[in-house]
Structure formats: structure tokens, C-alpha cells
ZAMARGU-4260 file (C-alpha; in steps of 0.2 Angstrom, whole numbers, plus 5000, padded with zeros to 4 digits):
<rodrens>
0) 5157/4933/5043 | 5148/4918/5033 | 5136/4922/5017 | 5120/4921/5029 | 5125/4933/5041
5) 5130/4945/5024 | 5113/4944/5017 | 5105/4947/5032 | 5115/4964/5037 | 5103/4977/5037
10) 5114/4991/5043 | 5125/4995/5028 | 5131/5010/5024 | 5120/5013/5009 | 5105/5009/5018
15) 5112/5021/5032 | 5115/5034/5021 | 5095/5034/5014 | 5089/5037/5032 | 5098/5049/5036
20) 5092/5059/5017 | 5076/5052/5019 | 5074/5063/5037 | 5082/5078/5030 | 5071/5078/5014
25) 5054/5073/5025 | 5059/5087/5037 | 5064/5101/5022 | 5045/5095/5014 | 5034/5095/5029
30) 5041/5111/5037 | 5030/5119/5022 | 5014/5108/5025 | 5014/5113/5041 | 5022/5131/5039
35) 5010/5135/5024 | 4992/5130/5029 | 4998/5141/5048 | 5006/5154/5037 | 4990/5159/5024
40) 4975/5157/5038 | 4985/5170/5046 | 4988/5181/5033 | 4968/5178/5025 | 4962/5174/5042
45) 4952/5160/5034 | 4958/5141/5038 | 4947/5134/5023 | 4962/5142/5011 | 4978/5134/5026
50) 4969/5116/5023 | 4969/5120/5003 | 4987/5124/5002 | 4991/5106/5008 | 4975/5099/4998
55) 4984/5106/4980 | 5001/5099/4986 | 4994/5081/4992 | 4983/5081/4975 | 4997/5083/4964
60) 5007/5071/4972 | 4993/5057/4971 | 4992/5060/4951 | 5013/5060/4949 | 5013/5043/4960
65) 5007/5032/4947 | 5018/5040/4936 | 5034/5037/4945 | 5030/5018/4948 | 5032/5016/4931
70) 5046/5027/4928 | 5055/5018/4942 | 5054/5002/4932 | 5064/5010/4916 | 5076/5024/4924
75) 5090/5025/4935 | 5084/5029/4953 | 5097/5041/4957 | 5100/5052/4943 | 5079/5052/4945
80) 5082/5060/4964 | 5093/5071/4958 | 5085/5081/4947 | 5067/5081/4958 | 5078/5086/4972
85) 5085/5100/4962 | 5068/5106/4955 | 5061/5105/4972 | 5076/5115/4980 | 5072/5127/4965
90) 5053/5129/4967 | 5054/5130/4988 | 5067/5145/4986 | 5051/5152/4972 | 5040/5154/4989
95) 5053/5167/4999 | 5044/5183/5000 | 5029/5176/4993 | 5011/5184/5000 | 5002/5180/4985
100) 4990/5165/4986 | 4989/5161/4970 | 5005/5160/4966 | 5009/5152/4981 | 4997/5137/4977
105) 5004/5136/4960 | 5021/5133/4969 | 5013/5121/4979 | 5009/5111/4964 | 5026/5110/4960
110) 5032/5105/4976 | 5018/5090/4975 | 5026/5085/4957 | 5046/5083/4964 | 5039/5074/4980
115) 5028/5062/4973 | 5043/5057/4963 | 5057/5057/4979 | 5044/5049/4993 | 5042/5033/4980
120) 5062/5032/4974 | 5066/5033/4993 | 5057/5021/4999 | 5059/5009/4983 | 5079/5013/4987
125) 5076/5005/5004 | 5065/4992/5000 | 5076/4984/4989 | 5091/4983/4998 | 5083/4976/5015
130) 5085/4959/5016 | 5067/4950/5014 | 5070/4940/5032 | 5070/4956/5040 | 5057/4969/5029
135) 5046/4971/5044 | 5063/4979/5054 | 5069/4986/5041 | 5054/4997/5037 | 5052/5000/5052
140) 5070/5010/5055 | 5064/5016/5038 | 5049/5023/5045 | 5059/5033/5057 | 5067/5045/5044
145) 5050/5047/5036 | 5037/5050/5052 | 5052/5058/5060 | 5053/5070/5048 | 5035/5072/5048
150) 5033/5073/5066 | 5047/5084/5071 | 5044/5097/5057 | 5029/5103/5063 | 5035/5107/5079
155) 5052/5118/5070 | 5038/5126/5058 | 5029/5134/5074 | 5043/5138/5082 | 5052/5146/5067
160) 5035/5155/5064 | 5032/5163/5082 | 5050/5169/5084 | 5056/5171/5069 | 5049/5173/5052
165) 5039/5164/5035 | 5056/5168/5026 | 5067/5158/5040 | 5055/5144/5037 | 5057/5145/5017
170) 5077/5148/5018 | 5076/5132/5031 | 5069/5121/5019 | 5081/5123/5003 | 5095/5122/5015
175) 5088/5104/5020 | 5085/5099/5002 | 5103/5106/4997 | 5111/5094/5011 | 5098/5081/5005
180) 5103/5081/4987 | 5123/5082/4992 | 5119/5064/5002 | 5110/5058/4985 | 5126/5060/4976
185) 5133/5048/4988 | 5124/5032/4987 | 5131/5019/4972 | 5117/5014/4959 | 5113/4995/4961
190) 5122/4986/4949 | 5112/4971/4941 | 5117/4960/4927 | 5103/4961/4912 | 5092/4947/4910
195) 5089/4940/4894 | 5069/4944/4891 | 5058/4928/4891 | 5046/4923/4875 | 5031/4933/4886
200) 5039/4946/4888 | 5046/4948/4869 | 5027/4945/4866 | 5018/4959/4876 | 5026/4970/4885
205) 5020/4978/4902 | 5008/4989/4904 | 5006/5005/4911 | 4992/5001/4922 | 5001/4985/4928
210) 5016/4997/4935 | 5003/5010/4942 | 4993/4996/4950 | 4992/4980/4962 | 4977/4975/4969
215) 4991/4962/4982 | 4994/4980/4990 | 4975/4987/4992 | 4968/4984/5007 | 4983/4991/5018
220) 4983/5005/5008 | 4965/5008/5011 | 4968/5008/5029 | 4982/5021/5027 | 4970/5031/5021
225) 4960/5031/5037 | 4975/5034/5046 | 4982/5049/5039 | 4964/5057/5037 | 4966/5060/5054
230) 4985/5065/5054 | 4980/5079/5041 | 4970/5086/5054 | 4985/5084/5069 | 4998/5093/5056
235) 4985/5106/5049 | 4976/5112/5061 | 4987/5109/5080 | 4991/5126/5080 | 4973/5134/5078
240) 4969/5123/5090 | 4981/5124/5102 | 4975/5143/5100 | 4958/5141/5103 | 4961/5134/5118
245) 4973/5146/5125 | 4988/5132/5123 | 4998/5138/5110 | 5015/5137/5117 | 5009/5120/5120
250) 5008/5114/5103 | 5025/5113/5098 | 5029/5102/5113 | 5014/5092/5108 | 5025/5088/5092
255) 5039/5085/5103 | 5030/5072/5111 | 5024/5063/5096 | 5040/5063/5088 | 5049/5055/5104
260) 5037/5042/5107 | 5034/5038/5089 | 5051/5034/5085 | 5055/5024/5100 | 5038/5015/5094
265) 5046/5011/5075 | 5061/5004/5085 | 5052/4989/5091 | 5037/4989/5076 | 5049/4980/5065
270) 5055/4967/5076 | 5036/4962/5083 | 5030/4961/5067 | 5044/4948/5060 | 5041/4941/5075
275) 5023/4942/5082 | 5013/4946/5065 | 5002/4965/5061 | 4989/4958/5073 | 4998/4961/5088
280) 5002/4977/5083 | 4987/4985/5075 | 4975/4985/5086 | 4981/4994/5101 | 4989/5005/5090
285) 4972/5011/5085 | 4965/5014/5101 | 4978/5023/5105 | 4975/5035/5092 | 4955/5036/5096
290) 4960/5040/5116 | 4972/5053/5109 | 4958/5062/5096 | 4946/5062/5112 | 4960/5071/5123
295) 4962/5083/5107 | 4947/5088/5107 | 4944/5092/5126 | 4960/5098/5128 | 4959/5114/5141
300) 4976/5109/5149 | 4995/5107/5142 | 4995/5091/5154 | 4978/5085/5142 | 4988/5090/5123
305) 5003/5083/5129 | 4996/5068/5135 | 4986/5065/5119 | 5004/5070/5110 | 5010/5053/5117
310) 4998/5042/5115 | 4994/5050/5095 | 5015/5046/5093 | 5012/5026/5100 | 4996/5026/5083
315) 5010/5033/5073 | 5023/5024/5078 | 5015/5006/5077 | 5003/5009/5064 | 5013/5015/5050
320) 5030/5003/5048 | 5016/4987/5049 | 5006/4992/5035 | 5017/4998/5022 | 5026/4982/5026
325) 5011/4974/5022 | 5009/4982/5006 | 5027/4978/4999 | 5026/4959/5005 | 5011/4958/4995
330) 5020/4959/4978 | 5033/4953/4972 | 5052/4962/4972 | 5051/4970/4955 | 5031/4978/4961
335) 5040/4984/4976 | 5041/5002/4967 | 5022/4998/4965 | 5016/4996/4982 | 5028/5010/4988
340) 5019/5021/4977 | 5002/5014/4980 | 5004/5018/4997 | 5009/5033/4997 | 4997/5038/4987
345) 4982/5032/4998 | 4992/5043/5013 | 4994/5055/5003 | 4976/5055/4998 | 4970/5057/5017
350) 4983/5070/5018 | 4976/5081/5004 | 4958/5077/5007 | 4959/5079/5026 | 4966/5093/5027
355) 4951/5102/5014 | 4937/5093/5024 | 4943/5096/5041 | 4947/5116/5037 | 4929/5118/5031
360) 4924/5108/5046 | 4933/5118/5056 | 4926/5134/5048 | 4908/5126/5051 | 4910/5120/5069
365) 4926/5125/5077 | 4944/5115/5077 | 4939/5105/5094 | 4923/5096/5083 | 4935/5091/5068
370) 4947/5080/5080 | 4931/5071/5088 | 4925/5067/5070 | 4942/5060/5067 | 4940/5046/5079
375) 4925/5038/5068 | 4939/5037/5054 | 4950/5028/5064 | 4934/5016/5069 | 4934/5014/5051
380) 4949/5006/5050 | 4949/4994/5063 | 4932/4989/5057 | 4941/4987/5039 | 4957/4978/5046
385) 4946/4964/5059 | 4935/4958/5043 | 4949/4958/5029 | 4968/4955/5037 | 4963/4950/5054
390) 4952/4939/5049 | 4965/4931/5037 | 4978/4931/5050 | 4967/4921/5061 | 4965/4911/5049
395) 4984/4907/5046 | 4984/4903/5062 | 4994/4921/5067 | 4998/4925/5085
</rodrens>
């Protein structure tokens, strides 16, 4: 094997051995996003304080992210993971037994704190060992521990909550993060030799705010926001809905379907965008998703939800590896912590906030009006993507 073909190897064991504990640690936390907001409507019978549970996590997580870029920059990666994984582990295990809804938001905080800081070391883990001819792939086989996880949790949460019990849930979870952590402790640090500091940097040092921050990696993360505004309300609120319309056996094969066809979607995101460009991508990823919020919303059949499940799982499949990619491409490899952190805060921003505005729009006007005001969002975003990076991909000449 010639030097080329070494740098360009994608599938080593290190970078094997973060997807497989980035899926076990997304699956552990979203289990609980989707397991709490189902868990407190039905115990307060009001869906305003479900959607608030995710809201308190998503927050805190936003505010730790800026945080964690720059603490990324000055401490080992690892032994960082480790001890968020062991507090998170520690703090789930808190929540078993637990009716209380004040203490169970407080817990929530905490949870938000530990995966602020282990979303933005995983990725950044990742980022920086795939080779840069082949981000776009890489990200995209990435992306499947990180929306598989998300995907297929809520579909286990529901069924762990109709037959079996919140505790089983809970006891789920720290299992997960237990097996999570024991992969951590696996993975070699990255050794790099010191470079001598040049006469700039002796001069000023970084800032703060220069860690925290890119503007390079903005506008995708804007439109990750209108993207996951709409997920909030799929994760959040599919049970109630399914509910509602007499479908509730239906919404964890909803789940199912996503997951399937989401992941088989992030095999092929990767290569077309290193290939074809975002372009190419983007836009039918989008309509997708709009088609999907529409059969939501009129849903009155399993064939309906299941046929929104799949088209919902080609938006998240598509739209997700192409614009983190984005993002990390924008900056420079020392910024990568940066743009992972960024743009996980502007999805973790719709998340939070999503989930509170949907829950009192769902208290207001039913859950079947929230998924229909949910398309607009996604009309936002590919209104945003045509006159800022489609237009500059046009220009470059993209395909």
C-alpha cells in the first residue's frame, strides 16, 4: 500500500471505533429526549412541560458549546470524554424513580452540560482523523452513528414505555453510556509534535471569542436551524400525535422507517457531495421533508405516517452530512472544533426551541397544526440556501 492510498484510508480502526461510541452515546441521550417530553405530558397531562424538558436540556447544551470549542483547543480530547461520560452516566442514573418535575429538569440541566461537551469532542475526534479528499464521505458515515442514534432511540423510548416501564428507559441509558465510556478508553490520543509559537502568537494570544466563533461556518448553521426546528417537533411530539389520530402503535415503525431509509441515505450523501457538490443534494432533500410534514399532519392511516416516516428519513438523511460538511470545510483544520460546535449549537438551538414552541402550539391548536407550520420552516431554508450557497455554487460553476 503506497503513501497516497494510507492517507486516504478512511476506515481505520480508530475512526471505526468513534462510530461505533458515537451511536451508542446518541442512542443512550436521545432515548431521554424522547422518553422524558412522552413521560412528563403523561404524568402532568400537559405537553407544554414534555416540550420544556427537551427545551432545558437543548439550552444548556447551546451555552456549554462555546465553551468546549475553546477547551478543545487546550485539553486532551479523551480524558475530556471521559469524565463528561462519567458525569452523564452519573446524573442519568439521578433520574430513576424520579416523578418530580423540578428535579427532574434540574437533572436535565446536567445531562445538557456533559452532552454539549461529548457531541463537539466526538465529532472534532472524527473530523480530524478523515482525510480532507474525502470529508464529505467521511462525515457522511459519521452521520450515521449520530442520526442513527437519534433516529432509532425514539422508536426503543416508545416501545420501552408502552411495555415496559420509565425506570427500564433510565436503566437503558446508563447501560449505553457505561459501554460508551469502556469504547472511549480505547481510542489512542493523537500524537502531535509541538510547534514552536510564531512571533504573532507570542504577541497576542487567541481569544475566547475567536474559539467560540466563525463567521466561515454561519450560514450552514443557520439552515441547520431550520432543519432541526422541525425535527424537534418529529422527536417531541410523534407520539401525541400518533395518538391523536388513533395511530399509536404506528409511531414507533414510523421511527423505524426513518431510521432505515435515513441511514441508507448518509451512505451515498458523502460520496455525491465529493463528487457532485451540496446542490445536487439539498434541494430534493428539502422537499422531501415538506411532502413528509404535509402527510404528518393529515395522517389518518399507518400507510400515511409510514409513508411520511420514509420520505422525513431521505430529509435527514441528505440534509444533514452536506451541511455540517459545509461548516467544517469552511475553516481551517485547527477551527474544526469550532465549526463542530457552532453547528451543533444552531441544531441544538431548533431542538430546544422547537420543542417549547411546538408544545405551546400544540396546547393552542392541536399536534396535526404544529407539523403543517413546520413546513414554512423548511421553506425558510431553501429560500436561505438558493440566495447565499446556491447562488455561490452557481457561480463556481458547481454541477
Amino acid at each position: 500500500m503506497n503513501k497516497s492510498t494510507v492517507e486516504n484510508s478512511l476506515w481505520s480502526v480508530q475512526f471505526s471505533t468513534i462510530i461505533v461510541m458515537t451511536l451508542s452515546f446518541f442512542v443512550a441521550v436521545m432515548l431521554l429526549t424522547a422518553g422524558f417530553p412522552a413521560h412528563i405530558t403523561a404524568v402532568t397531562k400537559n405537553p407544554a412541560l414534555g416540550g420544556l424538558m427537551t427545551t432545558v436540556f437543548m439550552i444548556t447544551a447551546i451555552i456549554t458549546r462555546p465553551v468546549v470549542g475553546f477547551m478543545i483547543a487546550k485539553v486532551n480530547l479523551k480524558v475530556l470524554n471521559i469524565f463528561a461520560l462519567a458525569f452523564l452516566a452519573i446524573t442519568v442514573g439521578l433520574s430513576y424513580g424520579e416523578i418530580s418535575v423540578n428535579m427532574l429538569l434540574g437533572l436535565r440541566v446536567l445531562h445538557g452540560i456533559a452532552f454539549g461537551i461529548l457531541s463537539t469532542c466526538m465529532a472534532t475526534m472524527a473530523t480530524s482523523i478523515i482525510p480532507a479528499k474525502r470529508l464529505g464521505e467521511g462525515i457522511g458515515f459519521y452521520g450515521l452513528s449520530t442520526s442513527g442514534g437519534t433516529s432509532f432511540a425514539p422508536m426503543i423510548a416508545l416501545a420501552i414505555l408502552q411495555y415496559f416501564s420509565y425506570n427500564v428507559l433510565v436503566a437503558t441509558s446508563v447501560t449505553l453510556l457505561i459501554v460508551t465510556l469502556g469504547l472511549n478508553l480505547t481510542i489512542k490520543p493523537e500524537k502531535k509534535a509541538p510547534a514552536a509559537p510564531t512571533s504573532t502568537e507570542i504577541k497576542e494570544k487567541i481569544s475566547f471569542m475567536q474559539y467560540a466563533f466563525d463567521k466561515r461556518a454561519l450560514l450552514p448553521c443557520i439552515l441547520i436551524l431550520c432543519f432541526s426546528l422541525t425535527l424537534a417537533g418529529v422527536i417531541s411530539f410523534m407520539k401525541q400525535l400518533s395518538a391523536t389520530a388513533g395511530l399509536e402503535a404506528t409511531a414507533p415503525l414510523f421511527f423505524l422507517v426513518m431510521a432505515v431509509v435515513m441511514m441508507v441515505c448518509k451512505v451515498f450523501a458523502g460520496f455525491i457531495y465529493d463528487r457532485m457538490g451540496h446542490k445536487v443534494i439539498i434541494y430534493p432533500a428539502t422537499v422531501a421533508g415538506m411532502i413528509a410534514l404535509f402527510l404528518i399532519s393529515t395522517a389518518t392511516s399507518a400507510a400515511t405516517l409510514l409513508a411520511a416516516g420514509f420520505l422525513y428519513g431521505i430529509t435527514y438523511g441528505f440534509l444533514i452530512p452536506p451541511l455540517q460538511t459545509l461548516a467544517v470545510s469552511s475553516v481551517e483544520k485547527k477551527k474544526q472544533g469550532t465549526a463542530n460546535a457552532m453547528y451543533f449549537t444552531f441544531m441544538d438551538l431548533g431542538m430546544a426551541f422547537g420543542a417549547a414552541l411546538l408544545g405551546i402550539l400544540a396546547g393552542m391548536y392541536g399536534y396535526r397544526f404544529i407539523y403543517s407550520f413546520s413546513i414554512g420552516l423548511l421553506v425558510i431554508l431553501v429560500v436561505l440556501y438558493t440566495f447565499t450557497l446556491g447562488m455561490k455554487a452557481r457561480k463556481e460553476g458547481q454541477k
